[in-house]
C-alpha atoms as one frame of an Amber mdcrd trajectory, in Angstrom:
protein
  -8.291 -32.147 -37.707 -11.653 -30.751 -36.447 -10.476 -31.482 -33.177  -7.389
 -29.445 -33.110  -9.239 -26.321 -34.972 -11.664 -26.690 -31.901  -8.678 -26.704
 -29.247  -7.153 -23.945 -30.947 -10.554 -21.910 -31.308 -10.593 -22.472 -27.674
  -7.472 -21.471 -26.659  -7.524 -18.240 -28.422 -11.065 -17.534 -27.009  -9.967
 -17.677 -23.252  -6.828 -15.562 -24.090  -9.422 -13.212 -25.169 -11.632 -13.345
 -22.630 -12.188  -9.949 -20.460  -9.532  -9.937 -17.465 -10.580 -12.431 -14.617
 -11.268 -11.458 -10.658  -7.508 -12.197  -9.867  -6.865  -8.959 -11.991  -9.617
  -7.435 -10.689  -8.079  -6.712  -7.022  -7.826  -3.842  -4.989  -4.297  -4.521
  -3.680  -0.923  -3.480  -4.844  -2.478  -0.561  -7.585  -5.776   0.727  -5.234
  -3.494   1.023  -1.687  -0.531   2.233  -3.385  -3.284   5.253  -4.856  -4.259
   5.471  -1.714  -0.855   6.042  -0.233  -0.116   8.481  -2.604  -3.185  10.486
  -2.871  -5.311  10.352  -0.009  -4.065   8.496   3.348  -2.015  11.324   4.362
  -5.203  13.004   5.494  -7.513  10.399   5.787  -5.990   8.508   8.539  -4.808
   8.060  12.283  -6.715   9.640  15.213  -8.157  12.549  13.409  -8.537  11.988
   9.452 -10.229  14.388   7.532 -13.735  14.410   7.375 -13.860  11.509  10.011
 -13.136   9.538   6.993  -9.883   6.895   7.771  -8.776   5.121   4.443  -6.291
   3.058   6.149  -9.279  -0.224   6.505  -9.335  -0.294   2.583  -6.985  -2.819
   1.429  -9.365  -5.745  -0.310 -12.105  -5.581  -2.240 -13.776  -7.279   0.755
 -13.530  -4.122   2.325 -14.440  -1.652  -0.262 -17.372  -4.014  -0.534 -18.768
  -3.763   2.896 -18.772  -0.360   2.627 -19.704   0.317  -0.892 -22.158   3.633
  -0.031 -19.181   5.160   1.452 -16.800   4.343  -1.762 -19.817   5.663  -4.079
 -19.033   9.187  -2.474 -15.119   8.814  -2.500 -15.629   7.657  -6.234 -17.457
  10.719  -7.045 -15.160  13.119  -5.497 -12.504  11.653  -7.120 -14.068  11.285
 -10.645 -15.312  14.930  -9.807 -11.320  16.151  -8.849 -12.773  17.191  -5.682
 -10.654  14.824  -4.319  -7.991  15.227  -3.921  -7.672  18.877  -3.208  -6.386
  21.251  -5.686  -3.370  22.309  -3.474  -2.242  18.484  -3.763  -0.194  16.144
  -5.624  -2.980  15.309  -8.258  -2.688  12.102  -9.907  -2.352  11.413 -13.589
  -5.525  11.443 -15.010  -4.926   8.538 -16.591  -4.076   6.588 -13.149  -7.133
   8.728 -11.735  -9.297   6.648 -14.658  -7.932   2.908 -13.613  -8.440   3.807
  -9.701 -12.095   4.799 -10.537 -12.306   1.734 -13.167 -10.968  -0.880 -10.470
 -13.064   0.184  -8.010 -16.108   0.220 -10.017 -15.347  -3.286 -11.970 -15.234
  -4.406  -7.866 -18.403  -3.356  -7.458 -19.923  -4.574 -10.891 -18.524  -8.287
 -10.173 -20.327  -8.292  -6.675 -23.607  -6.774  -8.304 -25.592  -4.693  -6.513
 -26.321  -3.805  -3.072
């Protein structure tokens, strides 16, 4: 009996447990707000501010340039980005772009 409380401590423990690093991905949700919201000016030979989003697809990538996605993070958190005369995103998608990005960041650790 102690054995199968234990088991079944456990198992509701790891369902609990915060998500993992497979749910922590940039993919499908951080290029598809990317698509939406920013890679119509921030891409091909001339993007805006000589900033090209179109690289940013992994959170190997965000990674290796993490200095340059602490300024897009702030002029997103800040609604600077994007541009009032845009589409702006929900604010609640706006939150879990800026939360992904930074729960990236916090499972690498610092720079």
């Amino acid at each position: 009996m102690k054995y199968v409380l234990f088991a079944f401590c456990s198992l509701i423990f790891a369902l609990s447990a915060p998500a993992t690093e497979a749910t922590r991905t940039f993919g499908e949700f951080g290029t598809e707000f990317l698509q939406q919201h920013c890679i119509d000016c921030h891409s091909g030979d001339a993007p805006e501010g000589e900033l090209s989003l179109t690289e940013f697809t992994t959170n190997a990538s965000l990674i290796l340039a993490r200095s340059k996605w602490d300024s897009i993070l702030q002029m997103v958190d800040t609604g600077v980005m994007p541009p009032a005369d845009f589409v702006q995103p929900a604010p609640d998608r706006r939150r879990n772009f800026i939360k992904l990005v930074r729960d990236i960041f916090e499972e690498h650790g610092p720079t």
